[in-house]
DSSP file (Angstrom, degrees, kcal/mol; ACC not computed):
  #  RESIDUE AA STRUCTURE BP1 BP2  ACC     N-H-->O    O-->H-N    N-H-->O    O-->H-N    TCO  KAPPA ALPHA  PHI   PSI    X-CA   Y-CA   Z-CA
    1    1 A X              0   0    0      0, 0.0     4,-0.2     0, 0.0    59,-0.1   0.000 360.0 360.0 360.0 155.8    0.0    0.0    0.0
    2    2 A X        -     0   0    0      2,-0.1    56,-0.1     0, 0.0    52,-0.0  -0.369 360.0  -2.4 -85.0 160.3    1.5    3.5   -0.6
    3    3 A X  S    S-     0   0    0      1,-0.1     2,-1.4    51,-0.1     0, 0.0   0.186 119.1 -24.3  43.7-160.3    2.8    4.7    2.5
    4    4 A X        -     0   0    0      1,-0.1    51,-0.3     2,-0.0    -2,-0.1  -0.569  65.7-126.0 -90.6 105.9    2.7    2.8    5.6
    5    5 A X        -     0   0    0     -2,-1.4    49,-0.3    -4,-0.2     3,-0.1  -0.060  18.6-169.3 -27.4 126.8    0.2    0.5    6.1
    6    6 A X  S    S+     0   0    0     47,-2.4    48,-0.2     1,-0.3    -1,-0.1   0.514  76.8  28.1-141.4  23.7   -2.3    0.4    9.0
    7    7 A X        -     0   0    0     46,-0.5    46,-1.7    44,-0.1     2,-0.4  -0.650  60.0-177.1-161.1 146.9   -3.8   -2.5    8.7
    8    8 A X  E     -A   52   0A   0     44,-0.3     2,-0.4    -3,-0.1    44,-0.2  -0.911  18.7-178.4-121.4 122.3   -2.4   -6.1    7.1
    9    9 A X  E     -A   51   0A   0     42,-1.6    42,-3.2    -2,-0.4     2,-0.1  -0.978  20.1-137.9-140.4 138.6   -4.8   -8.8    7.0
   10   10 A X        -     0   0    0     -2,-0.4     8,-1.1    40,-0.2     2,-0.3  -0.265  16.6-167.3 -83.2 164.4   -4.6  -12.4    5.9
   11   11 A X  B     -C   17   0B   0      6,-0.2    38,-1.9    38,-0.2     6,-0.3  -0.989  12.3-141.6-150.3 132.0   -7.6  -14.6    3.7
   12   12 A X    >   -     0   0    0      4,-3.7     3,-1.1    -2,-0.3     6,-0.0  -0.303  36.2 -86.8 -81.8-173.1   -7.8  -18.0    3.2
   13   13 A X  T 3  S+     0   0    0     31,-0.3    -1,-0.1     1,-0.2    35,-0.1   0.807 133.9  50.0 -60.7 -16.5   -8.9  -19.9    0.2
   14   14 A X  T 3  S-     0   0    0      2,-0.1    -1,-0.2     1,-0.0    34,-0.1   0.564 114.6-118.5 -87.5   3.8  -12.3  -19.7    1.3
   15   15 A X    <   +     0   0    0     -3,-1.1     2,-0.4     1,-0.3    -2,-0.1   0.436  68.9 138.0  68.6  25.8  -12.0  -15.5    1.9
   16   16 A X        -     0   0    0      1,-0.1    -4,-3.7    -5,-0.0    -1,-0.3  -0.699  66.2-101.7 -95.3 151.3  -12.8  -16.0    5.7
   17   17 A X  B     -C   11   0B   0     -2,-0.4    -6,-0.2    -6,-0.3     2,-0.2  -0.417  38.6-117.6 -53.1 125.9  -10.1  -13.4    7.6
   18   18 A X        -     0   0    0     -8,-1.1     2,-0.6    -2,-0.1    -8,-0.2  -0.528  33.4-166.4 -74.4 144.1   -7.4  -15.0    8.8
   19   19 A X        -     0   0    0     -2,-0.2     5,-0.3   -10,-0.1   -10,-0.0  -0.873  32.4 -97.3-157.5 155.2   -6.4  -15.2   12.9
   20   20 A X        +     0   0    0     -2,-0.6     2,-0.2     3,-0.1     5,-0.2  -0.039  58.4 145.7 -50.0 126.3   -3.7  -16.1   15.0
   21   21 A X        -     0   0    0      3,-4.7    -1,-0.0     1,-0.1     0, 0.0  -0.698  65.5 -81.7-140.2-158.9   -4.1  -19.8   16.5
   22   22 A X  S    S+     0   0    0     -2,-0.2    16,-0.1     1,-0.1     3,-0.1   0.836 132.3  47.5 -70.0 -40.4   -2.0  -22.9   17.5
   23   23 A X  S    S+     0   0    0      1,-0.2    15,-1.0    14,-0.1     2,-0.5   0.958 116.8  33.3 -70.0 -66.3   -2.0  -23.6   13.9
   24   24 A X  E     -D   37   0C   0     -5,-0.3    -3,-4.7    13,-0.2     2,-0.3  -0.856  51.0-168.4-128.3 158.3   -1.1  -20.3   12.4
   25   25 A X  E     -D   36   0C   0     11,-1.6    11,-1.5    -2,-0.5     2,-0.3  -0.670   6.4-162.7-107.1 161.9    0.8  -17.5   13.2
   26   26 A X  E     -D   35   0C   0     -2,-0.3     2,-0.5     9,-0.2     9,-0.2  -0.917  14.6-172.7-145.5 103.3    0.7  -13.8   11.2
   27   27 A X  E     -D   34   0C   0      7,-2.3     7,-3.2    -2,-0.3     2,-0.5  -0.855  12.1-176.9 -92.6 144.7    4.1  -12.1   12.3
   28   28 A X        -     0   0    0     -2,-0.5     5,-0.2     5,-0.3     2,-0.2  -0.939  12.4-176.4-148.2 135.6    3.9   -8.0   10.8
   29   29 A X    >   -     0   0    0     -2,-0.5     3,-1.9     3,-0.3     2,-0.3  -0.967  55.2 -56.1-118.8 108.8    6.2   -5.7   11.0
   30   30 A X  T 3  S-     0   0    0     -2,-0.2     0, 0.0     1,-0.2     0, 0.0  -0.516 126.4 -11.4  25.1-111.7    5.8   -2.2    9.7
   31   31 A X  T 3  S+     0   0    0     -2,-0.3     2,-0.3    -3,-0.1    -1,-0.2   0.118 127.8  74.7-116.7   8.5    4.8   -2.5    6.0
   32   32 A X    <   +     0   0    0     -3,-1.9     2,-0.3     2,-0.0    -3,-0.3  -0.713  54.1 176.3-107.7-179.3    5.7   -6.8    5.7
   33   33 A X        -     0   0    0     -2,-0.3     2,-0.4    -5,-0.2    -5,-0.3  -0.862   8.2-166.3-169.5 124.0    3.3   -9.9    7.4
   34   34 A X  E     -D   27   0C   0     -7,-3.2    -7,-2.3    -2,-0.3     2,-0.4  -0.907   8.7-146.0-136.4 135.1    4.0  -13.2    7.0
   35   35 A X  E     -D   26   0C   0     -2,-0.4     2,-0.4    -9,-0.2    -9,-0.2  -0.743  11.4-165.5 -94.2 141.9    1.7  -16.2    7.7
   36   36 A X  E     -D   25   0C   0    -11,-1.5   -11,-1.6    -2,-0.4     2,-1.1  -0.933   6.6-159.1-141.9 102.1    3.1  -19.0    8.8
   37   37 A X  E     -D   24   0C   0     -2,-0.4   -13,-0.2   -13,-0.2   -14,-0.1  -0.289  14.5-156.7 -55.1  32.4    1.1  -22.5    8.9
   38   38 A X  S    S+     0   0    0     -2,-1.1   -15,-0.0   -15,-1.0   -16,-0.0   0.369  81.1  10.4 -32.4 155.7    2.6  -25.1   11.4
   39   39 A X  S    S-     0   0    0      1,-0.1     2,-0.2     2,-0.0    -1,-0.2   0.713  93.9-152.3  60.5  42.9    1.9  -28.8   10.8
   40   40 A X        -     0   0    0      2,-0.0     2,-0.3     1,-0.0    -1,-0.1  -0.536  11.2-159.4 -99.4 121.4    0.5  -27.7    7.1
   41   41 A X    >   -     0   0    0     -2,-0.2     3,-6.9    27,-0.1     4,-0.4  -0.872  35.5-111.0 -88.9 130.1   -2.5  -30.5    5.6
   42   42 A X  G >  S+     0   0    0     -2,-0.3     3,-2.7     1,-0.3    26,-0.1   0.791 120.9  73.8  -9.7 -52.4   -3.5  -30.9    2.1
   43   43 A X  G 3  S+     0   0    0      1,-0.3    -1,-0.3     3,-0.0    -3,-0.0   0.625 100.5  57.2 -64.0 -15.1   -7.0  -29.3    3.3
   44   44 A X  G <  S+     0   0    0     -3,-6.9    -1,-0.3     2,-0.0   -31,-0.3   0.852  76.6 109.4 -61.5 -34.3   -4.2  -25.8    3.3
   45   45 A X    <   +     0   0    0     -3,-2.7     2,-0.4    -4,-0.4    22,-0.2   0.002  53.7  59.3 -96.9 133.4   -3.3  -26.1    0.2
   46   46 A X  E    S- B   0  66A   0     20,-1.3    20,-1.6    18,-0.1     2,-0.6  -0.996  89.5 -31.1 158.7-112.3   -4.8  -23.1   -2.3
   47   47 A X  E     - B   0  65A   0     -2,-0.4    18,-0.2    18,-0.2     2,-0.2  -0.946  46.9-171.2-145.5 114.2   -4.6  -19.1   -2.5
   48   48 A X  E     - B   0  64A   0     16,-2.2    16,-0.7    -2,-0.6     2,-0.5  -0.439  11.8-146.1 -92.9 155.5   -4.1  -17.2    0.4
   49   49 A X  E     - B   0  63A   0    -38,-1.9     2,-0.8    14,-0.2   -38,-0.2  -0.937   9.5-154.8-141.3 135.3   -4.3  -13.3    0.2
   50   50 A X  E     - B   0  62A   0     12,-1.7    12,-2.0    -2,-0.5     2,-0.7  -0.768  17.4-162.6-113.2 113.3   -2.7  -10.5    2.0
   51   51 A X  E     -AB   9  61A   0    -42,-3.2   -42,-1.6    -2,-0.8     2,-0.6  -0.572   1.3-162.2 -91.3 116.0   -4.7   -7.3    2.1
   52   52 A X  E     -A    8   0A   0      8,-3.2     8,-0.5    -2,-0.7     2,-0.4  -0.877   4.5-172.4 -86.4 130.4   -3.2   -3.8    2.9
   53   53 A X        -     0   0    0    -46,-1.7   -47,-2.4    -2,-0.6   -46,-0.5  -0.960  10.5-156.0-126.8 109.6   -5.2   -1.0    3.9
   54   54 A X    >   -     0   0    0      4,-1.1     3,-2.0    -2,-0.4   -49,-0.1  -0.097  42.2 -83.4 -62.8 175.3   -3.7    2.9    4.4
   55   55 A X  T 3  S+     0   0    0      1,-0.3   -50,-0.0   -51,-0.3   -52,-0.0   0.990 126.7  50.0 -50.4 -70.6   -4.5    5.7    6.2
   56   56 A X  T 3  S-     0   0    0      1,-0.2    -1,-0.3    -3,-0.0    -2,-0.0   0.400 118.2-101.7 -65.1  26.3   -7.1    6.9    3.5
   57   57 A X  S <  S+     0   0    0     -3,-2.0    -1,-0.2     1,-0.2    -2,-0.1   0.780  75.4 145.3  78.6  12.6   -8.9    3.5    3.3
   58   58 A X        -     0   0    0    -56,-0.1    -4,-1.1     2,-0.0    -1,-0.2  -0.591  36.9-143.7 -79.6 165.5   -6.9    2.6   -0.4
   59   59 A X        -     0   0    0     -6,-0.2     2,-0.3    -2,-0.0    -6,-0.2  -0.573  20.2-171.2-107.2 176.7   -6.0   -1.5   -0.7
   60   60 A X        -     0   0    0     -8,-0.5    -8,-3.2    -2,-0.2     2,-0.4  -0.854  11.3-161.6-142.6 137.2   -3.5   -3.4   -2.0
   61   61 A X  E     -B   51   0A   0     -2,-0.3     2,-0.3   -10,-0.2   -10,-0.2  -0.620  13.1-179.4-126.7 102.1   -3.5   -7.1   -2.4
   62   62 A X  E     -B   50   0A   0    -12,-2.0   -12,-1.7    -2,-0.4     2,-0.2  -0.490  12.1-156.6 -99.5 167.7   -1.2   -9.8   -2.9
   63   63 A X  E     -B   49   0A   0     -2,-0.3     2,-0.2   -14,-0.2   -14,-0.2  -0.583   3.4-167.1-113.8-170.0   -1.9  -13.7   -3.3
   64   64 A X  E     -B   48   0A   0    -16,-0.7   -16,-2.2    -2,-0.2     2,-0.7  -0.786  17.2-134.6 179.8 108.7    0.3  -16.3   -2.6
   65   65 A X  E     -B   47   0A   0     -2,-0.2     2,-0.5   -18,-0.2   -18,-0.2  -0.807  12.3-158.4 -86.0 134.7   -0.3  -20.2   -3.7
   66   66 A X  E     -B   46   0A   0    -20,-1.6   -20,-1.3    -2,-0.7     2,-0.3  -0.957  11.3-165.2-102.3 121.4    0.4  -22.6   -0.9
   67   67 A X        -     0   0    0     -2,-0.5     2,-0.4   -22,-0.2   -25,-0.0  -0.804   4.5-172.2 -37.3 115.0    1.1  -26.4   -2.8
   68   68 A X        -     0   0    0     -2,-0.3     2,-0.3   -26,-0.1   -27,-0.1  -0.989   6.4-174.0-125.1 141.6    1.1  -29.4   -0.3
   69   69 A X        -     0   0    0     -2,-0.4     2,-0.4   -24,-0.0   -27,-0.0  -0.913  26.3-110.0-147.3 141.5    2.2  -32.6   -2.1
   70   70 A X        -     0   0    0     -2,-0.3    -2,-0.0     1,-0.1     0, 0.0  -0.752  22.9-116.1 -69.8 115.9    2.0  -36.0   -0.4
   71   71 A X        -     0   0    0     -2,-0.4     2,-0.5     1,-0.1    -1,-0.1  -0.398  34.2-137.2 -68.2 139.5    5.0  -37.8    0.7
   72   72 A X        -     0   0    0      2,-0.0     2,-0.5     0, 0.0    -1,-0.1  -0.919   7.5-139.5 -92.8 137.8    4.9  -41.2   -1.5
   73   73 A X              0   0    0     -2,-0.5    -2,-0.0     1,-0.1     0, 0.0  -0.818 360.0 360.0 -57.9 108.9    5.8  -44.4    0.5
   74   74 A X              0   0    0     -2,-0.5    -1,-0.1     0, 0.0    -2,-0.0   0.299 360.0 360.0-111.9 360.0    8.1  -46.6   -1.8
């Protein structure tokens, strides 16, 4: 977002607002965030979005595909 951000919010694939739990964490620091998934299940897997909002109410959005691939047993 131009200028400094003041408020950074996470989305799942399903749009619901992301929030901090045992599972995931959302570290931000000034104008970055990063979410971070512990323990990540298939059922993660699709396109997450990080939403910026400035002072005057503009947006910015970026996405980010999370991939989870199955270990094969040989």
């Amino acid at each position: 977002a131009i200028g400094e951000p003041v408020r950074l919010e996470w989305y799942n694939p399903q749009g619901e607002r992301i929030v901090a739990s045992k599972r995931m964490a959302l570290h931000t620091e000034t104008s970055r965030s990063r979410l971070i998934i512990y323990n990540a299940i298939i059922e993660d897997a699709g396109i997450y979005r990080c939403q910026a909002t400035d002072a005057s109410g503009h947006t910015e959005e970026a996405s980010v595909v999370l991939e989870i691939y199955r270990k094969l047993d040989r």
